[in-house]
Backbone as JSON Lines, residues from 0, in Angstrom:
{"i":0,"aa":"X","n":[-110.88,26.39,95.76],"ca":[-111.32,27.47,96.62],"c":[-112.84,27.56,96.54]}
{"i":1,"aa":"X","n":[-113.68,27.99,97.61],"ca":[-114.57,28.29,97.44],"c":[-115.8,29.42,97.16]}
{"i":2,"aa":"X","n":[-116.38,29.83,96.49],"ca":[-117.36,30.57,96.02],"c":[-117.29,32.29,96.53]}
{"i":3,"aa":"X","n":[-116.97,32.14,97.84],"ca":[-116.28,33.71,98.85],"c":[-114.72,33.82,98.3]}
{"i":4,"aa":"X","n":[-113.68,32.63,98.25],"ca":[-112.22,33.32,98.17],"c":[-112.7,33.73,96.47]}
{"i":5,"aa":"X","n":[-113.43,33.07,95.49],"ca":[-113.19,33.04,94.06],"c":[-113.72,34.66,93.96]}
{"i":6,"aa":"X","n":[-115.03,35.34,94.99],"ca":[-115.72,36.57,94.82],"c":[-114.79,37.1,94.8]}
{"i":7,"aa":"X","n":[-114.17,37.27,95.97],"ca":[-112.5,38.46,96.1],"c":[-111.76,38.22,95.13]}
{"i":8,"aa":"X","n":[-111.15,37.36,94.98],"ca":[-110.45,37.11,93.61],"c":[-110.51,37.73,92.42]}
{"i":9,"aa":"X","n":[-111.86,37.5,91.96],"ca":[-112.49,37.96,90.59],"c":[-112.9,38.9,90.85]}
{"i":10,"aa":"X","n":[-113.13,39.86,91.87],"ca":[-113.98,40.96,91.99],"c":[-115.59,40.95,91.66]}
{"i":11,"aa":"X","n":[-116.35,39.58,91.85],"ca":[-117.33,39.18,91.24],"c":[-118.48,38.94,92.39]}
{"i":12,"aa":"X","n":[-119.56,39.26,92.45],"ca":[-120.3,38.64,93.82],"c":[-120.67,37.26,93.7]}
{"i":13,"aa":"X","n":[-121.11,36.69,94.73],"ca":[-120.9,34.8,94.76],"c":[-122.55,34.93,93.34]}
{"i":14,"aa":"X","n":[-122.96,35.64,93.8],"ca":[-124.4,35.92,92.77],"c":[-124.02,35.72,91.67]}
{"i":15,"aa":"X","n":[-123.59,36.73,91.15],"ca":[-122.87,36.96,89.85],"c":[-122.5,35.64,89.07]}
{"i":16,"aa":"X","n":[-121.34,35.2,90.28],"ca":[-120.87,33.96,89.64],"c":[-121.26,32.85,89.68]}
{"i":17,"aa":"X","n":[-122.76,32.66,90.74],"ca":[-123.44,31.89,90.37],"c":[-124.33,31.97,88.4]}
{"i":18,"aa":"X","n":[-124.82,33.0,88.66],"ca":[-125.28,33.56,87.2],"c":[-124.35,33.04,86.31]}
{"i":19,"aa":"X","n":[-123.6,33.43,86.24],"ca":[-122.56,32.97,84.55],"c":[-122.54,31.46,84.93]}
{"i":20,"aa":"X","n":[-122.34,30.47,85.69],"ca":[-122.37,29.56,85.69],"c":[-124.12,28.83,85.47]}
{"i":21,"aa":"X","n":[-124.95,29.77,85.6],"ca":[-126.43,29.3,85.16],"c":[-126.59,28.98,83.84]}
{"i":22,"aa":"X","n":[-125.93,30.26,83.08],"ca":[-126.49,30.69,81.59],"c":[-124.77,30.18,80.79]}
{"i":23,"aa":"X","n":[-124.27,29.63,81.17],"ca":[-123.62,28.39,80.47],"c":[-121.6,29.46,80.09]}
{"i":24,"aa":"X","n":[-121.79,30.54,80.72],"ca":[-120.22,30.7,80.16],"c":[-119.42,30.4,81.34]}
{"i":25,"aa":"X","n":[-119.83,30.05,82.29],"ca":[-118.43,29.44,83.25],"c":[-118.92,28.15,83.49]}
{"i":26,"aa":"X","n":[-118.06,27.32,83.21],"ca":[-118.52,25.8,83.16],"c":[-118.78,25.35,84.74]}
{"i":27,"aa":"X","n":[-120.05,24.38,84.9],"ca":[-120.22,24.26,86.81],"c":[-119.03,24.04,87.21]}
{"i":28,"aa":"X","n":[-118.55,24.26,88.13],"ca":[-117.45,24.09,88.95],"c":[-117.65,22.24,89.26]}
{"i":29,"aa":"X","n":[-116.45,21.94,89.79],"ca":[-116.7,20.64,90.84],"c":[-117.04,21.18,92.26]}
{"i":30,"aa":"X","n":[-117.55,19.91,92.98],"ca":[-118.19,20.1,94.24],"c":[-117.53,19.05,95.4]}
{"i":31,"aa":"X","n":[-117.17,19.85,96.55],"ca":[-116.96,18.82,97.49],"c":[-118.23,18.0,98.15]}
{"i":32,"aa":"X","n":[-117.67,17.13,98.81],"ca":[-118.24,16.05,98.89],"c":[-119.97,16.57,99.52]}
{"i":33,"aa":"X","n":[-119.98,17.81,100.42],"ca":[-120.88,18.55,100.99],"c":[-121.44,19.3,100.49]}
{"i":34,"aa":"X","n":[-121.0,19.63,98.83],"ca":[-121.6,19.81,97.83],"c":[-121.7,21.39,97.53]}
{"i":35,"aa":"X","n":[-120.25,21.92,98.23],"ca":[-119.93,22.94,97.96],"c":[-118.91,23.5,96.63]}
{"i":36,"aa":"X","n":[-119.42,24.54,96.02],"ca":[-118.63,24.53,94.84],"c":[-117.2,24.5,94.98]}
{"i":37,"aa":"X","n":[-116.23,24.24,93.85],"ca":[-114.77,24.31,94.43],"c":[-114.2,24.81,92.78]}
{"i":38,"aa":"X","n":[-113.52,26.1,93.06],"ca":[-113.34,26.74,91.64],"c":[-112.05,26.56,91.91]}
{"i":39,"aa":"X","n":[-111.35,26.49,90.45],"ca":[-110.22,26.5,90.28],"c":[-109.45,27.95,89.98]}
{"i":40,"aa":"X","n":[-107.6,28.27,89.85],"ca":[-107.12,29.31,89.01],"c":[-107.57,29.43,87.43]}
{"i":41,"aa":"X","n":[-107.93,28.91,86.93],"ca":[-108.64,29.1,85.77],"c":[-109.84,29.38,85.5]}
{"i":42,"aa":"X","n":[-110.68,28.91,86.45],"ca":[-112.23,29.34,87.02],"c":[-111.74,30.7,87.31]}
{"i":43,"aa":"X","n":[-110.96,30.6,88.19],"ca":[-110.88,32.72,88.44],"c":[-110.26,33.42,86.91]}
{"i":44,"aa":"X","n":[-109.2,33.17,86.31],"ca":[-108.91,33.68,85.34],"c":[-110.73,33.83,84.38]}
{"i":45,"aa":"X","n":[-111.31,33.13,83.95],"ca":[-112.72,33.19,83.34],"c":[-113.19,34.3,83.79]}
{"i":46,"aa":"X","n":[-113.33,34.31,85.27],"ca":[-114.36,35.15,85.89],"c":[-113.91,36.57,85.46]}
{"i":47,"aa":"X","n":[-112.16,36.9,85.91],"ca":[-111.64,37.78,85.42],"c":[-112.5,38.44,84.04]}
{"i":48,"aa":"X","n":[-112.05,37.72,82.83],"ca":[-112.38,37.96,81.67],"c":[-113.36,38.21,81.47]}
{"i":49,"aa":"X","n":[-114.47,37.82,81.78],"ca":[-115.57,37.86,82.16],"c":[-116.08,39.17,82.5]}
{"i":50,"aa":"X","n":[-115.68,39.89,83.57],"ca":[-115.83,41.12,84.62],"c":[-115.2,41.91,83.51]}
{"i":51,"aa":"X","n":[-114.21,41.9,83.16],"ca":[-113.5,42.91,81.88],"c":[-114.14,43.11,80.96]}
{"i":52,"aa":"X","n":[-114.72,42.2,80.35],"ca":[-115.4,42.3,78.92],"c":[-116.76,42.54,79.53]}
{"i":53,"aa":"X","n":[-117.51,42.76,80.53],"ca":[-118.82,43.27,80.64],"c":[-118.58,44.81,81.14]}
{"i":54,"aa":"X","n":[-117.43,45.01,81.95],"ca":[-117.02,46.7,81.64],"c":[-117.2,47.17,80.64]}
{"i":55,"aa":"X","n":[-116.72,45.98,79.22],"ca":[-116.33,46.78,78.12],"c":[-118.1,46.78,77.53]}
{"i":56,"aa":"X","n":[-118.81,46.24,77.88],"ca":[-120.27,46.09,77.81],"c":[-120.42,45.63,76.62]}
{"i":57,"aa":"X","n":[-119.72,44.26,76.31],"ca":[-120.02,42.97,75.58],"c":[-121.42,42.34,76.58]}
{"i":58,"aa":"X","n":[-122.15,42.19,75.83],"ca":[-122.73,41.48,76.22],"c":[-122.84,40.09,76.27]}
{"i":59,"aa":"X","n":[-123.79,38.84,76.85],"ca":[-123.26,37.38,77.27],"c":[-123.12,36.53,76.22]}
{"i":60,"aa":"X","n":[-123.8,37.39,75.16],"ca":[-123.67,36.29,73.91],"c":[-122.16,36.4,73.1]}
{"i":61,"aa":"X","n":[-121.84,37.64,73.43],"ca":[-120.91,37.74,72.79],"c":[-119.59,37.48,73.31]}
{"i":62,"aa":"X","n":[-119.76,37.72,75.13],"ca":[-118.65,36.9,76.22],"c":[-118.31,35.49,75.96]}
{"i":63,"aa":"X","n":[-119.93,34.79,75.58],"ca":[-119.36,33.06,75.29],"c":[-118.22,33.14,73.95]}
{"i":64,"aa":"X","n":[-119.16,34.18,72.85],"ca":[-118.14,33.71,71.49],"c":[-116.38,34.33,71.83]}
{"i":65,"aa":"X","n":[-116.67,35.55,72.54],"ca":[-114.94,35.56,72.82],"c":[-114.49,34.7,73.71]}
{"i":66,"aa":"X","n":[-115.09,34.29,74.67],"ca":[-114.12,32.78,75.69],"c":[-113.98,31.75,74.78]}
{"i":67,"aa":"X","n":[-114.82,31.33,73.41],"ca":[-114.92,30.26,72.69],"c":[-114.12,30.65,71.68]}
{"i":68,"aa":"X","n":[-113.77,31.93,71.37],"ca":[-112.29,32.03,70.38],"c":[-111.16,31.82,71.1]}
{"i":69,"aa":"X","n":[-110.99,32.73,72.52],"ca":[-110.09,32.87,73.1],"c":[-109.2,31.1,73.36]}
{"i":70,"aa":"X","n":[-110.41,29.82,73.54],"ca":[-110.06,28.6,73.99],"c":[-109.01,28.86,72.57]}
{"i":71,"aa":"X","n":[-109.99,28.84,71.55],"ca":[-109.49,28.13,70.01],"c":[-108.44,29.01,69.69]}
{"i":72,"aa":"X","n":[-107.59,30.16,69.96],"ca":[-106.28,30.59,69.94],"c":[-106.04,31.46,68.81]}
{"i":73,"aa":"X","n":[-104.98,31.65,68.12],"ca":[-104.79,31.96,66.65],"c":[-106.25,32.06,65.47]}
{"i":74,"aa":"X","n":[-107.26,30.99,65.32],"ca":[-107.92,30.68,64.44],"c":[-109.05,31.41,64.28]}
{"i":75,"aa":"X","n":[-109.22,32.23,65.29],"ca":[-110.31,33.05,65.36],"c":[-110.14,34.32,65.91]}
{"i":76,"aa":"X","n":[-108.76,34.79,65.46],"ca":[-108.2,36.3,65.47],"c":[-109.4,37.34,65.2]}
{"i":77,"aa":"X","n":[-109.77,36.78,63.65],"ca":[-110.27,37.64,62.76],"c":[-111.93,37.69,63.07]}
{"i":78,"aa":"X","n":[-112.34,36.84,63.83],"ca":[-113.6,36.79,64.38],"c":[-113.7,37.68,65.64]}
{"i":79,"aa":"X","n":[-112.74,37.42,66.41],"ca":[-112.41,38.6,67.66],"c":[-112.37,40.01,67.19]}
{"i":80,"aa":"X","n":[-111.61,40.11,65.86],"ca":[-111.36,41.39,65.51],"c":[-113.15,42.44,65.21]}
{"i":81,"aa":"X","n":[-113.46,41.26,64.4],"ca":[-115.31,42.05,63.97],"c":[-116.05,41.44,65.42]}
{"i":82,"aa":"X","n":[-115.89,40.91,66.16],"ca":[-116.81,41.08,67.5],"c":[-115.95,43.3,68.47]}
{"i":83,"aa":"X","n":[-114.73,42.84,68.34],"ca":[-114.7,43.98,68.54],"c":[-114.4,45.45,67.79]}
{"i":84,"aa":"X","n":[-114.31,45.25,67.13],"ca":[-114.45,46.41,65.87],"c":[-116.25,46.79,66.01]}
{"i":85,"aa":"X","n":[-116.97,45.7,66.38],"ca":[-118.64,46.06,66.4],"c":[-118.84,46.74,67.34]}
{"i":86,"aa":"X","n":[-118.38,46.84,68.44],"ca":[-118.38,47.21,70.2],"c":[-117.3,48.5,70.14]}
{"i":87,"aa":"X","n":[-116.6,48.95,69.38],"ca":[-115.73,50.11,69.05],"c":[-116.98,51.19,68.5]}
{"i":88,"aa":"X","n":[-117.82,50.5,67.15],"ca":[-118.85,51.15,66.41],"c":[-120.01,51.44,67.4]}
{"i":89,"aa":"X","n":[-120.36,50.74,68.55],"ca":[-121.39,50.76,69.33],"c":[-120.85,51.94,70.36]}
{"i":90,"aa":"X","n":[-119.69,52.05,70.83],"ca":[-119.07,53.21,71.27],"c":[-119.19,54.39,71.01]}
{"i":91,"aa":"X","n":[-118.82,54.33,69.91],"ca":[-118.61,55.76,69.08],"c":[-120.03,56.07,68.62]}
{"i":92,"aa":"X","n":[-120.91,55.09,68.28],"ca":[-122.45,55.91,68.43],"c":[-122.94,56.38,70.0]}
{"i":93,"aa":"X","n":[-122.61,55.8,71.06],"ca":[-123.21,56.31,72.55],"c":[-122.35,57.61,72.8]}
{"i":94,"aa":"X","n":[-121.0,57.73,72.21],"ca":[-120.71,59.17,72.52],"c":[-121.31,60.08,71.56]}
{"i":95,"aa":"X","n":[-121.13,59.84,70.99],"ca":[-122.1,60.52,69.47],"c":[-123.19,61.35,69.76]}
{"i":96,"aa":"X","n":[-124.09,60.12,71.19],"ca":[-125.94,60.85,71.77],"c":[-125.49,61.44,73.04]}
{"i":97,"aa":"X","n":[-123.93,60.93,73.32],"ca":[-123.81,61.85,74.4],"c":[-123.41,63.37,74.46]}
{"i":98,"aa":"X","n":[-122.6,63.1,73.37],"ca":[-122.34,64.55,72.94],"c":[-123.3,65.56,72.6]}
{"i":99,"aa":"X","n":[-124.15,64.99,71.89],"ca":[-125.31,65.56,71.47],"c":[-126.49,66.14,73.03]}
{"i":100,"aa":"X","n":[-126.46,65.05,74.02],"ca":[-127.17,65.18,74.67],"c":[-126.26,66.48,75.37]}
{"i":101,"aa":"X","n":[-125.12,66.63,75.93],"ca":[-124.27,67.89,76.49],"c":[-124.42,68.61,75.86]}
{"i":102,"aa":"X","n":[-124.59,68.96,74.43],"ca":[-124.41,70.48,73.51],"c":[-126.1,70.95,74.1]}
{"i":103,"aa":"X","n":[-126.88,69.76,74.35],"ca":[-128.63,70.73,74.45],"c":[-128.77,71.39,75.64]}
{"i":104,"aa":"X","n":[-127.84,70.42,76.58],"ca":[-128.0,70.49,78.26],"c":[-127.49,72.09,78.08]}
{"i":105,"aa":"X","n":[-126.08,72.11,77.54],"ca":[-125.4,74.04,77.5],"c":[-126.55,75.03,76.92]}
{"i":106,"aa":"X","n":[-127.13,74.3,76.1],"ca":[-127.68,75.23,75.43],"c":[-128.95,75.56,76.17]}
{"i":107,"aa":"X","n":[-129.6,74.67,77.04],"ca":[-130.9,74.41,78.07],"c":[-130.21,75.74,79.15]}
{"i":108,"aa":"X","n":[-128.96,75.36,79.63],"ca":[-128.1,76.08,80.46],"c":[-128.09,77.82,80.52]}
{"i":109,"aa":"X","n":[-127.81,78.15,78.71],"ca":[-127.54,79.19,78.49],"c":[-128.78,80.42,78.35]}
{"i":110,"aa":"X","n":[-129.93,79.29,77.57],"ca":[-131.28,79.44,77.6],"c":[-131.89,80.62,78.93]}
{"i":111,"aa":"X","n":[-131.92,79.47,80.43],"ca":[-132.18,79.32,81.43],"c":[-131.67,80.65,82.21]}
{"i":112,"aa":"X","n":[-130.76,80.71,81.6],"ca":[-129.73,82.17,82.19],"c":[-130.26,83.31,81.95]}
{"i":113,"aa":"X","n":[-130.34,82.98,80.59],"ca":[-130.58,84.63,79.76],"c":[-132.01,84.87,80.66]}
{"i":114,"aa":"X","n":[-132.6,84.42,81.45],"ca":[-133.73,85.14,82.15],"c":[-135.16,84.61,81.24]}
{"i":115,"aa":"X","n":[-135.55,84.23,80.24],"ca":[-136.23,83.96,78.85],"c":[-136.71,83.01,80.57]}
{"i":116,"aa":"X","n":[-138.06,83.19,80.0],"ca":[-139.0,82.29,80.89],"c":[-140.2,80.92,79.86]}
{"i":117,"aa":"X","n":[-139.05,80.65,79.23],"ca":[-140.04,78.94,78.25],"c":[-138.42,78.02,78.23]}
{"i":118,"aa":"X","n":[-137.34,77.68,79.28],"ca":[-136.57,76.82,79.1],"c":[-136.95,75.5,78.53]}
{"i":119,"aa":"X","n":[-138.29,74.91,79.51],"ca":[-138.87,73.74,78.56],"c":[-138.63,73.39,77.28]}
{"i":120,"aa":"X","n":[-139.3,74.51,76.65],"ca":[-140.01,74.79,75.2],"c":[-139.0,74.03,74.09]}
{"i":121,"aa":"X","n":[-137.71,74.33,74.47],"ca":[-136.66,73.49,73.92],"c":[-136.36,71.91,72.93]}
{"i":122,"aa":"X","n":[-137.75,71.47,73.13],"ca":[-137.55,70.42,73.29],"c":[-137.19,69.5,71.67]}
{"i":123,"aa":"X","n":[-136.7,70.54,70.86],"ca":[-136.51,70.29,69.16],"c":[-135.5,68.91,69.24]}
{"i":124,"aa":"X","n":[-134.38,69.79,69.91],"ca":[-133.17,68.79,70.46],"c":[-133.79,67.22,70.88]}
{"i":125,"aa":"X","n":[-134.28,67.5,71.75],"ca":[-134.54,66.07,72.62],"c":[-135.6,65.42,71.32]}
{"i":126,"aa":"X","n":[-136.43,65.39,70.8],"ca":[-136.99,64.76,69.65],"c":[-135.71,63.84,68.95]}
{"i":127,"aa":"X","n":[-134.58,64.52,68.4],"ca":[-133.8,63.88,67.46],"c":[-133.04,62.88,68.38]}
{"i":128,"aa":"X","n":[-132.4,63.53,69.72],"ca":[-131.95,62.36,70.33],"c":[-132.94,61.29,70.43]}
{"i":129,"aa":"X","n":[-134.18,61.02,70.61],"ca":[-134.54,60.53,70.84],"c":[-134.84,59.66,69.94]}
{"i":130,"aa":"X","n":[-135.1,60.14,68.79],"ca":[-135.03,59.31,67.28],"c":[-133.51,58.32,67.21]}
{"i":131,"aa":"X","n":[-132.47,59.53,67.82],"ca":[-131.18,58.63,67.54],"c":[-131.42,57.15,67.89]}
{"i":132,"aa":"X","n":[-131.81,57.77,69.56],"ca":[-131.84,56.14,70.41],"c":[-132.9,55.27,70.24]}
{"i":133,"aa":"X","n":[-133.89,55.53,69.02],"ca":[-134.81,55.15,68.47],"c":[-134.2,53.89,67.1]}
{"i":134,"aa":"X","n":[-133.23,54.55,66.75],"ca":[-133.13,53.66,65.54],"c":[-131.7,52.83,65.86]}
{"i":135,"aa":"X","n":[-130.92,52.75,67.06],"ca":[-130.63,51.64,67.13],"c":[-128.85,51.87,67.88]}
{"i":136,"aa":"X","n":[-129.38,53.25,68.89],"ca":[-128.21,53.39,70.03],"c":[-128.29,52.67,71.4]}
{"i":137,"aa":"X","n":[-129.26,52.94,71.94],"ca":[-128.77,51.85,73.55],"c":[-129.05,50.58,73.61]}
{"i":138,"aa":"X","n":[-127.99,50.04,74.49],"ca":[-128.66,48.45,74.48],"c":[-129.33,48.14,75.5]}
């Protein structure tokens, strides 16, 4: 199939899947003779996986090492397990600044209400978030 049926397929833009095929996790496709790409059901299954695990906001280094366990089967359970057990921990710190960031917003909220004319002034809160995402929350 070519590069448009594989987009629909995978839910992927032809861009996109040019990209992963640049930076080495979808292997080049073959080409017809006119030198158009020609992906296979397994080329789409990739892409799939691919699109899933960047929802899950793995990033590409870590997409190759799970497609490169996923080939190798059984043997690298336990390597899958601490790639995602790390991305569980990376989770639970972004709700962590999010939460944090909603308790200031209510409190900015409640501030704002009471009529008190320095809502700004607030800004104790936003310092520490900002330290949070300082020492090693967003990617």
């Amino acid at each position: 199939m070519n590069i448009g049926a594989a987009s629909k397929l995978s839910g992927l833009s032809a861009r996109m899947i040019r990209h992963y095929e640049h930076v080495g996790i979808l292997p080049a496709p073959s080409r017809t003779a006119s030198g158009y790409r020609r992906y296979t059901p397994a080329d789409i299954e990739r892409l799939r996986f691919i699109s899933w695990a960047r929802a899950l906001d793995f990033n590409l280094r870590e997409i190759a090492e799970l497609l490169r366990l996923r080939v190798q089967g059984e043997g690298g359970s336990e390597q899958v397990r601490h790639l995602v057990e790390s991305r569980l921990r990376a989770i639970a710190g972004q709700v962590s600044r999010l939460e944090a960031a909603k308790a200031s917003l209510h409190r900015f909220c409640d501030y704002d209400a009471s009529g008190d004319t320095e809502p700004l002034s607030m800004g104790g809160d936003s310092g520490a978030m900002h330290n949070q995402r300082e020492s090693g929350g967003s990617r």
